[in-house]
DOLUM-817761 format. One record per residue (C-alpha): x, z, y; residue in one letter. Coordinates in steps of 0.05 Angstrom, whole numbers, plus 5000, padded with zeros to 4 digits. Example, Ala and Ser with C-alpha at 12.3 -4.5 7.8 and 13.67 -1.06 7.14 Angstrom:
524651564910a
527351434979s
***
This chain:
460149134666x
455648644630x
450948634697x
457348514740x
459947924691x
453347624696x
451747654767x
459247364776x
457646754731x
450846554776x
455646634837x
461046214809x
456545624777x
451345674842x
457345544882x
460045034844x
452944664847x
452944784923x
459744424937x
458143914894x
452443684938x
454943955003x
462643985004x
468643985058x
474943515038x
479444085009x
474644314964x
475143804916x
467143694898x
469643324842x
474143864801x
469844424827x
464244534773x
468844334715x
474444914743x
468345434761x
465345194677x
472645174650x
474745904678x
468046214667x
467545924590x
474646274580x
472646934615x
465647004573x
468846844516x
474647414518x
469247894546x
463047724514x
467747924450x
469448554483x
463048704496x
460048644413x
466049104397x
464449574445x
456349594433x
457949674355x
463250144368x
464450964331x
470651114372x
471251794388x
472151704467x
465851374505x
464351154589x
460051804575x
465752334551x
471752164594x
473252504659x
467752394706x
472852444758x
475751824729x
469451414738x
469051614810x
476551434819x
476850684847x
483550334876x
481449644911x
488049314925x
488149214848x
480849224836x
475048704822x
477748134864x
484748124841x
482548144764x
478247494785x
484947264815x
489047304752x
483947064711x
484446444758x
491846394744x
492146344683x
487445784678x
491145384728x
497045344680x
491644934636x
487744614685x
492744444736x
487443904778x
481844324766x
481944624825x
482644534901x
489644914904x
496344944872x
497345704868x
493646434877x
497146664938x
497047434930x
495847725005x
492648354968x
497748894964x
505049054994x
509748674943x
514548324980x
519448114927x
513347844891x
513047304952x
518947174955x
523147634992x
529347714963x
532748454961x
538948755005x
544348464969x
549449084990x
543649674949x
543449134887x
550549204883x
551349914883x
545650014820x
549249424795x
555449904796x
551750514785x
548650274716x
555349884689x
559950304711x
565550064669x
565349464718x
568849914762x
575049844716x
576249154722x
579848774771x
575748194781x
569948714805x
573548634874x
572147954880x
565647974862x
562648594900x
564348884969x
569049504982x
564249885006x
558849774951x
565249954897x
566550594944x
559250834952x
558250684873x
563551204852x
560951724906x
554351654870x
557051614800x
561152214816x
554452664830x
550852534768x
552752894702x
556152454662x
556251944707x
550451654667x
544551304696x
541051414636x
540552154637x
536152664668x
537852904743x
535353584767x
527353664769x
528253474846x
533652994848x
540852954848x
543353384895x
548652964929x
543452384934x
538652944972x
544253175019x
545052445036x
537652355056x
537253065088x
543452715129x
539552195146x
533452415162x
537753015217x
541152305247x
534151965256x
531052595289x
536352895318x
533753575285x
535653915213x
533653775153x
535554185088x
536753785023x
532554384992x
526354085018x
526953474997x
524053234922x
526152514894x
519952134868x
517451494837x
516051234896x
510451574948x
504451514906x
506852154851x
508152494906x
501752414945x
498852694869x
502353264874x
500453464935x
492353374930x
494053714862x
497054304894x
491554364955x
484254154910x
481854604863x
474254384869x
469554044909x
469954584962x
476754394977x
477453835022x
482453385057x
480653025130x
482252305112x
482551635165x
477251115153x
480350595134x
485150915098x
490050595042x
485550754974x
490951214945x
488251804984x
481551634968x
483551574893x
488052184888x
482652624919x
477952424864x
481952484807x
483653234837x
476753424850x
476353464923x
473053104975x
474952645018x
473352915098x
472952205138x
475352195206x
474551405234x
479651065267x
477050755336x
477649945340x
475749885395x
481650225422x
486649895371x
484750325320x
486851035355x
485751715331x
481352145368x
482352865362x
475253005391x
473052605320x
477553095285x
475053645309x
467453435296x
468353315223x
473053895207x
467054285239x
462353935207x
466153975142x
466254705149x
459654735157x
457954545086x
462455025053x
468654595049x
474654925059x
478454295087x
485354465071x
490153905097x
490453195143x
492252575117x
495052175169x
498751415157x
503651245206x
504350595221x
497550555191x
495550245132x
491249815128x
490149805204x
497949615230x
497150135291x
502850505312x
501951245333x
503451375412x
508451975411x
503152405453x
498152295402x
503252505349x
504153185388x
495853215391x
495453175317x
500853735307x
497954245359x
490954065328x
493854235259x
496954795276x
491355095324x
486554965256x
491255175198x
491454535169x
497254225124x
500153605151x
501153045102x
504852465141x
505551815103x
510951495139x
512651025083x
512250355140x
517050765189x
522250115187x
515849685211x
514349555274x
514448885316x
511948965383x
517149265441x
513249765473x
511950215406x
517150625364x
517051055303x
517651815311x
516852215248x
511752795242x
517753315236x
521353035296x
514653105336x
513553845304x
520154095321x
521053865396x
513854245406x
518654825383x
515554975316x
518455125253x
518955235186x
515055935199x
509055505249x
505754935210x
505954655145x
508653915142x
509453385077x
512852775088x
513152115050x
517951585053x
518550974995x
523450434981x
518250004963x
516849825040x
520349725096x
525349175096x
527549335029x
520649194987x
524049484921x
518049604898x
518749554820x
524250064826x
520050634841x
523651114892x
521551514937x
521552264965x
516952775002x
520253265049x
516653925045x
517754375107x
513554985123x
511055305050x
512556015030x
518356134977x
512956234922x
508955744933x
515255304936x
516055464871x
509855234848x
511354524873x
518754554836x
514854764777x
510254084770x
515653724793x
519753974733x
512953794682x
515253064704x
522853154689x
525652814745x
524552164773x
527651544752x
535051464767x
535750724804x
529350974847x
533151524868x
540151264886x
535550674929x
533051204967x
539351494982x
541950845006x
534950635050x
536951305083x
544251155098x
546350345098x
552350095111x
555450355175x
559049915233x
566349795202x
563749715138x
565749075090x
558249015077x
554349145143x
555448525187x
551048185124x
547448825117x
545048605192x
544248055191x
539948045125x
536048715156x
534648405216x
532047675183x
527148035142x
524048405209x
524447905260x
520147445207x
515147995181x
513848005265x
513747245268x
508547175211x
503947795232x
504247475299x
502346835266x
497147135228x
494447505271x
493146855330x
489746465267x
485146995258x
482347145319x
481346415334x
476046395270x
468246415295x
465947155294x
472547515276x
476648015316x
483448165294x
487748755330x
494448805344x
499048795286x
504249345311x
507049595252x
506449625175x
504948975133x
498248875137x
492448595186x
485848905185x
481048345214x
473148445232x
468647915207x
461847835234x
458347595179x
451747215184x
445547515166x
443247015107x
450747095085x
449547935086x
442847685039x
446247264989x
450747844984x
444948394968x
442447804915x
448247844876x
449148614887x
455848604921x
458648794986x
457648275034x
465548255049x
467448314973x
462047664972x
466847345039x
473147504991x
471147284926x
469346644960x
475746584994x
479946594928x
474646114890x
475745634947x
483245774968x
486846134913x
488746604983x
487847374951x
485547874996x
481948504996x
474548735021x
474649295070x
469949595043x
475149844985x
479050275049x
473050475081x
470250175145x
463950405204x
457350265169x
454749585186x
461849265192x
465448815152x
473548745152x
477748475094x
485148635092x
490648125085x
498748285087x
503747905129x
508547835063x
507647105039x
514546685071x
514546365120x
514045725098x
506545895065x
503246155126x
501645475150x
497545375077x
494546015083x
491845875158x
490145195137x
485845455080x
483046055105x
480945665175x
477545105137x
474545595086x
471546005144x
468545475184x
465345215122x
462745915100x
459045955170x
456745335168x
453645375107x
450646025124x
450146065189x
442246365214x
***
């Protein structure tokens, strides 16, 4: 830690010297070293502190005696860079003209409220309702809220014991919530689903846990992962003690899967005495925006079913997607019109309010619908689902309502819409955006953005750039990022943290700032990356 503190400190102050002698205009020159001085005096000072504690420390619990499978555990959408970031702003608040920006622009993770996007006003009213319900007694309630959102409120209210909010639901979820997904997942797919199979979470991410905790029981068990992949996998197979199978992602062909790749590495997998028990596949991808062609969908069922594999589909993006000639069809739906069933192949799938149009992140809901698992082993999964209690309440009646909105007649859906649709129609405006900024930068390639939030660009980086990078024992595009946010306050995240070929570099950036940022953010990142070249180009 003390190495990494250090080596960040000659990066920060070596910058600072560089653009004081050899600046562009929206660097500031002149506030540069004293912001680079001011921040870095503030960070040594809270960890240098730290660090004397820890040295002189006789706590019981040491780096040494903790789960090893913690240390090997790494998450990079919260990691290195965005610690750097906060860091940053909380000594803007000080040092207001101490640095060339106004703000840290997060662009690391999927948080749309956190940008700016505000939520569906007709969910906020029902767990408004939901959580006071005595508001449902008064008369001026009618003026306030719509009909509908009153109606749908006591339905929900009238489901959960006691009509409390603040009590526990069944281990899986309230039962009249799960019927109303089960409902809508049959009217999205056209096929049936059983409110049996479905288990409420806190969000995806728990229940992405407690499947790599029901499949890993050591190192021999393994799970055939894309590269890149969103980190949770990578994480939750770590913590589990499995390993992570890679199967890459083509860019070339806008980031397809290739079941001859499969194939290879679950043979190669086997090879070594892994018993590669599942495939993780993200659809629309994450971090790579791709949406899956409906053939390829029916590839990647046959080939798990040919190969005994479970399928774990993380459909959590299934609302996103921008361009015309792509839709969203859901693992099952693919599964079942191949004709096979509960008794044929082995399916999770995960869905989350926390994307879509919705973003409710903070409020933690989510479910997995598991299809094609024997009774006992069924059981099993009920039984760590019940070592959690349940999951939280709100979460749960949000994911109830993401899988049936107000319908055509209702008081609340012309708004619904018309809010719905505003959210979608910009998240494809700014990825479009985005996307045309990047690819007009010197030595970076930027694919499609078809779905999802995120773009996933390539950056060719020059070689004395790849050097400096090896100097200060970093990952030459951590080095691009961290020198992104030092000049820009623009947070984004190394590609290295999902994965990427050997001897590339990408960095990921979401599509969630408004609208009315995204010229600051091309502005900044644009001049940034024309000076970066410049200054090390061969």
């Amino acid at each position: 830690m003390r190495r990494f503190l250090i080596n960040q400190a000659k990066g920060l102050v070596d910058h600072s010297r560089r653009q004081h002698h050899k600046s562009p205009s929206f660097l500031s020159p002149q506030s540069r070293p004293l912001a680079s001085l001011v921040s870095l005096s503030r960070f040594f000072s809270s960890t240098s502190e730290m660090s004397a504690s820890d040295s002189t420390s006789s706590l019981p619990v040491t780096l040494d005696s903790i789960n090893p499978k913690v240390l090997k555990c790494e998450y990079a959408v919260r990691g290195e860079i965005v610690n750097i970031a906060q860091k940053l702003q909380e000594d803007l608040k000080a040092n207001k003209d101490a640095y060339p920006f106004d703000e840290i622009i997060y662009c690391n993770i999927g948080n749309p409220q956190s940008l700016g996007q505000l939520p569906i006003r007709f969910f906020r009213e029902v767990l408004a309702l939901c959580d006071h319900a005595s508001l449902l007694d008064e008369s001026e309630t009618h003026g306030l809220f719509s009909i509908d959102s009153i109606d749908r409120a006591w339905k929900i209210l009238d489901q959960i014991p006691g009509r409390a909010t603040g009590a526990y639901s069944h281990s899986q979820g309230i039962k009249g919530l799960r019927d109303v997904i089960a409902a809508g997942i049959e009217a999205r797919d056209g096929f049936p689903a059983d409110p049996n199979d479905i288990f409420l979470t806190d969000g995806a991410s728990p229940a992405v846990h407690m499947m790599m905790q029901l499949l890993l029981s050591s190192e021999k068990d393994g799970i055939l992962c894309p590269i890149p992949q969103y980190p949770l996998y990578s994480a939750s197979i770590a913590l589990h003690g499995g390993s992570l199978v890679p199967y890459y992602l083509d860019e070339a062909t806008g980031w397809g899967l290739e079941i001859s790749d499969l194939k290879k590495q679950l043979e190669e997998a086997r090879s070594k005495g892994i018993a590669v028990r599942a495939l993780v596949v993200i659809n629309p991808g994450n971090p790579t925006g791709q949406v899956l062609a409906e053939e390829n969908q029916r590839d990647i069922v046959n080939f798990c079913k040919q190969e005994g594999l479970v399928l774990l589909a993380d459909e959590v993006y299934q609302e996103n997607v921008y361009v015309p000639d792509k839709k969203f069809h859901s693992f099952k739906k693919v599964a079942r019109s191949l004709g096979y069933g509960e008794k044929d192949i082995s399916l999770v799938s995960f869905q989350s309010v926390s994307k879509g149009y919705y973003g409710e992140c903070g409020k933690r809901g989510g479910y997995m619908e598991v299809t094609g698992f024997t009774s006992d082993v069924r059981e099993q999964i009920y039984k760590m689902a019940s070592v959690n209690l349940c999951s939280n309440i709100s979460g749960q009646i949000l994911a109830s309502l993401v899988m049936s909105p107000p319908k055509p007649g209702d008081d609340s859906y012309d708004s619904y819409m018309a809010e719905r649709d505003g959210i979608l129609s910009s998240m494809a405006k700014r990825a479009k955006t985005l996307e045309d900024a990047l690819n007009s930068l010197e030595g970076v390639t930027c694919n499609r953005a078809e779905g999802a939030m995120y773009l996933f660009p390539r950056i060719s980086l020059p070689q004395k750039a790849i050097e400096a990078a090896e100097a200060e024992k970093t990952a030459p595009d951590a080095f691009y990022c961290k020198r992104l946010l030092n000049a820009t306050g623009v947070v984004v995240v190394p590609g290295s943290g999902f994965g990427q070929v050997p001897g590339t570099w990408h960095f990921r950036c979401t599509i969630l700032p408004q609208e009315d940022k995204i010229p600051a953010i091309v502005n900044r990142l644009t001049e940034f990356h024309k000076s970066f070249m410049d200054e090390f180009r061969n």
